[in-house]
C-alpha positions in Angstrom: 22.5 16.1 89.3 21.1 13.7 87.1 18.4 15.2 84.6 15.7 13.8 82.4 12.7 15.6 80.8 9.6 15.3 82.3 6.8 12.1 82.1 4.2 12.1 80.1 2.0 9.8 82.2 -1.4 9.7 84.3 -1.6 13.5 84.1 -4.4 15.2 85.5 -5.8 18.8 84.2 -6.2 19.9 87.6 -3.8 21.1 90.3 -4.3 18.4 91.7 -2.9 19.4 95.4 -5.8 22.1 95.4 -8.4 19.0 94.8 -6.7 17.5 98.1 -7.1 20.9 100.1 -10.7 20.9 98.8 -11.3 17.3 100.0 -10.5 18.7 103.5 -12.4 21.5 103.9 -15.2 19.3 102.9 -14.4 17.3 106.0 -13.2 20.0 108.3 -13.6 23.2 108.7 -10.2 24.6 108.0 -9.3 27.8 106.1 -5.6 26.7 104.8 -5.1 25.4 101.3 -3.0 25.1 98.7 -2.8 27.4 96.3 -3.2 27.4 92.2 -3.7 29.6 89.7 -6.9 31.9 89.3 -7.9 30.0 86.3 -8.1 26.8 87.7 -10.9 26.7 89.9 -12.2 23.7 91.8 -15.4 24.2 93.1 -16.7 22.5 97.0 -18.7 20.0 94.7 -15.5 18.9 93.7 -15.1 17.2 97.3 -14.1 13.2 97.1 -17.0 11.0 96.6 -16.8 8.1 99.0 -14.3 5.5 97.6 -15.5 1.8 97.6 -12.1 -0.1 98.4 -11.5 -3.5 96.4 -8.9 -4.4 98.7 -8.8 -6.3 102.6 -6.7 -6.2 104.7 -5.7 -9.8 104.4 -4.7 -8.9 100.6 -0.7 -8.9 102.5 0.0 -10.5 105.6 -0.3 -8.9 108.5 0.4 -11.5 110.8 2.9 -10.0 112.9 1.4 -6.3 112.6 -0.6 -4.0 114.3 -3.9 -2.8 114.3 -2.2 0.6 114.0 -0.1 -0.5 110.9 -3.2 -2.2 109.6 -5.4 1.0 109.2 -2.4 3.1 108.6 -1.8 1.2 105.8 -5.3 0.4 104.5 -5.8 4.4 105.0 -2.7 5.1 102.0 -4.4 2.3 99.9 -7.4 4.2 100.0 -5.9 7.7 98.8 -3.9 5.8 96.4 -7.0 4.2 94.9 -8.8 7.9 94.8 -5.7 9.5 93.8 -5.3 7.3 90.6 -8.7 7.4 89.8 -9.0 10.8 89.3 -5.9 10.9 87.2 -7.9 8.0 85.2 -11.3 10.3 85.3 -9.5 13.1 83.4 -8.9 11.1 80.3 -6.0 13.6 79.9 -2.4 12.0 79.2 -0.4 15.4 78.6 -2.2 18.7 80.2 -2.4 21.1 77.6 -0.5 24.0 79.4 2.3 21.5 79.2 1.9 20.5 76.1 1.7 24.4 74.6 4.6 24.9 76.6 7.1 22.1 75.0 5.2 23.1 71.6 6.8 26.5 71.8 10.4 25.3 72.0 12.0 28.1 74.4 12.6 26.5 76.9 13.8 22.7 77.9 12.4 21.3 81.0 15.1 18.9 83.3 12.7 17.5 85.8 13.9 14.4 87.9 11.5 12.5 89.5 11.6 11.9 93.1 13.7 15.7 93.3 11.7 18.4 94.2 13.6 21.3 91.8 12.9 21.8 88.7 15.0 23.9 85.9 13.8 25.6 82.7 16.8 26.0 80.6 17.7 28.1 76.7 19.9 29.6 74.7 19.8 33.5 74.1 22.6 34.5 72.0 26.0 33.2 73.3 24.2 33.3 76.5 23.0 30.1 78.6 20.1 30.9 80.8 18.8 29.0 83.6 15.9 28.9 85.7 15.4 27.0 88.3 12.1 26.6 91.4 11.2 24.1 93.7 8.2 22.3 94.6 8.9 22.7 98.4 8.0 26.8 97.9 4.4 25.8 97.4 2.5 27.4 100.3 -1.0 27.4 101.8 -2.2 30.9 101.7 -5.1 31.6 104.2 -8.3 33.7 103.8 -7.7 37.3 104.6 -11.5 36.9 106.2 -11.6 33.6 107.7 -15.1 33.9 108.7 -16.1 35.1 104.7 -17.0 31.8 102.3 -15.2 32.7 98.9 -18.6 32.0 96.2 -16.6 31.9 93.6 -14.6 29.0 95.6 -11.7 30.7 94.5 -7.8 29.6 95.7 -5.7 32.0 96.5 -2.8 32.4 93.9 0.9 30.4 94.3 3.9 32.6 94.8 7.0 30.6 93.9 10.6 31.9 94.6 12.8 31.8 91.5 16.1 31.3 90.9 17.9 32.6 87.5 21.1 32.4 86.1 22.7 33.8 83.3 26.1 32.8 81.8 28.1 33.6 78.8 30.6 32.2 76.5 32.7 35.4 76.1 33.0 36.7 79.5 33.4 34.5 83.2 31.4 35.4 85.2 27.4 35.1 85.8 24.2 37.1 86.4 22.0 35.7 89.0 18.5 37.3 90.0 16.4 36.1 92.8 12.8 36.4 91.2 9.0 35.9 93.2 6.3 34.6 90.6 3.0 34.9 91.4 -0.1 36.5 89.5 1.6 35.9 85.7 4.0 38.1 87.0 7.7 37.9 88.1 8.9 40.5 90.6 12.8 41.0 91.1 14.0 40.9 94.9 17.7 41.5 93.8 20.3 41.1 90.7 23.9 39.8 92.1 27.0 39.4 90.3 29.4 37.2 90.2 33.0 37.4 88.5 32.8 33.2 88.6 30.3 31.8 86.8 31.5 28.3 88.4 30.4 29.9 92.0 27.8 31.6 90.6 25.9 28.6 89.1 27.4 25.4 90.8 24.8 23.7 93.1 27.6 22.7 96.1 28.0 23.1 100.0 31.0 25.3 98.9 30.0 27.3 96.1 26.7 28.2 98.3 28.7 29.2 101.1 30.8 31.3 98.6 27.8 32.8 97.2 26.8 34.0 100.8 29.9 35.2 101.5 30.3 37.9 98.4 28.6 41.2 98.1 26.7 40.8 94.6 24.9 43.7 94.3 21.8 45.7 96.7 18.2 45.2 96.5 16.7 46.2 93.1 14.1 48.1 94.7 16.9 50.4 95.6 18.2 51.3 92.0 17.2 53.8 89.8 13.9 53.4 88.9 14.8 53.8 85.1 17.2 51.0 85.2 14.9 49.3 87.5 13.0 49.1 83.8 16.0 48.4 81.9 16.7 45.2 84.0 12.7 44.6 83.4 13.3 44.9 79.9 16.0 42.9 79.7 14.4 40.2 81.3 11.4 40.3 79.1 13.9 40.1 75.8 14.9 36.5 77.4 11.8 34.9 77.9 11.1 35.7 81.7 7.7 37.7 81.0 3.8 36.5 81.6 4.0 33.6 79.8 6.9 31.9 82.0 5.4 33.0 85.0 2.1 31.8 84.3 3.8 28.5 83.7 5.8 27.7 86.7 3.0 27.9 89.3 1.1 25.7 87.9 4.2 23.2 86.5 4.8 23.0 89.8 0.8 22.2 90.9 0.7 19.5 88.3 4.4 18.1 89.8 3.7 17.5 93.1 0.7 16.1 92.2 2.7 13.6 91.0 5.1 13.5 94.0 2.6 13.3 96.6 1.3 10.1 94.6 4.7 8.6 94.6 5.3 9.7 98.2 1.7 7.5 99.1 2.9 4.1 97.1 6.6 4.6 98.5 5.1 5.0 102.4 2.2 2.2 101.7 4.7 -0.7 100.5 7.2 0.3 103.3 4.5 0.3 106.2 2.5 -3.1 104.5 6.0 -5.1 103.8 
């Protein structure tokens, strides 16, 4: 897999997915969104202002389409147009949690566009530590109370699954944890094992099927609870603490932001063409 770090451009301050869920409850009454974290709120004024196209529909030819295609594709142009004039309206090239984060230095970011996983990788030691999550685990949470209003217009909180992966140069095999992050917080659903680092770490069909195939270790909830807070502790020595897990919900808000963008200009020039 082909990496690069990631783009620097059009960047807005807000989860930007949340503004979309917003923009529908304005318009219907539904009680599922998407989710950010608790400090970025977006309040029901927040709901898209009616958007004044500068377009036609005879701005391609649509000679041999339908009325169907027509809308359809007048319908992307619009979100398009509001999409990137809200990136516009935040005057905001870099978001500053991103921009903290690179400051730091702990961690390199290989973000491709177009894939939908990202990985966070260091150096601790002689070890080589990767973590990696994908967009795709964003979820809708719904009210608890559907028939309650939230006044604070809070969203609920993203929980991401987590992948990590530890390696070192002195010794073959690799350390794997499967992590949940939500509320700042990691919490560990298992450590596992493996006496290959190669089949630990390697993104294949085979070393998957490997992986599932192997006992690597039992559900962490089940160890001793003091070296339940060794492995905690150990974690935290590496860089996977508040900070980190503060970051990844909302790195992955502000990416598929810019996915979903993408996603409407791919769809738009392949329904108009």
């Amino acid at each position: 897999m082909q990496t690069s770090h990631c783009q620097t451009t059009e960047i807005s301050s807000f989860p930007m997915s949340s503004l979309r869920a917003v923009r529908q409850l304005a318009r219907t009454s539904a009680r599922l969104r998407v989710s950010s974290q608790p400090v970025l709120r977006v309040g029901l004024s927040s709901a898209r202002p009616a958007v004044t196209r500068s377009f036609t529909a005879s701005a391609r030819s649509f000679k041999s389409a339908s009325a169907t295609t027509v809308q359809l594709a007048e319908k992307l142009r619009d979100e398009i147009s509001y999409e990137d004039q809200a990136a516009k309206d935040t005057k905001e090239e870099v978001p500053e949690f991103l921009a903290n984060f690179v400051e730091a230095g702990t961690w390199e970011i290989k973000d491709t566009p177009g894939n939908d996983e990202v990985f966070l990788t260091r150096k601790f030691g002689d070890e080589s530590i990767r973590v990696m999550f994908s967009i795709a685990d964003l979820q809708g949470l719904e009210d608890e109370d559907e028939g309650t209003d939230n006044e604070d217009n809070e969203l609920p909180p993203t929980e991401l699954r987590v992948t990590l992966s530890i390696s070192k140069s002195t010794h073959d095999g690799a350390l794997n944890a499967d992590l949940y992050c939500a509320h700042d917080t990691f919490q560990v659903a298992n450590w596992g094992f493996f006496t290959s680092a190669r089949i630990g770490q390697e993104l294949s069909i085979e070393s998957d099927f490997a992986r599932r195939t192997l006992y690597t270790g039992p559900l962490f909830e089940t160890l001793d609870t003091e070296l339940q807070g060794h492995f905690e502790e150990f974690l935290r020595e590496r860089g996977i603490d508040e900070t980190l897990a503060a970051f990844i919900p909302e790195y992955a808000q502000w990416k598929e932001q810019r996915e979903y963008v993408q996603w409407l200009k791919n769809v738009e020039s392949f329904v108009a063409a």
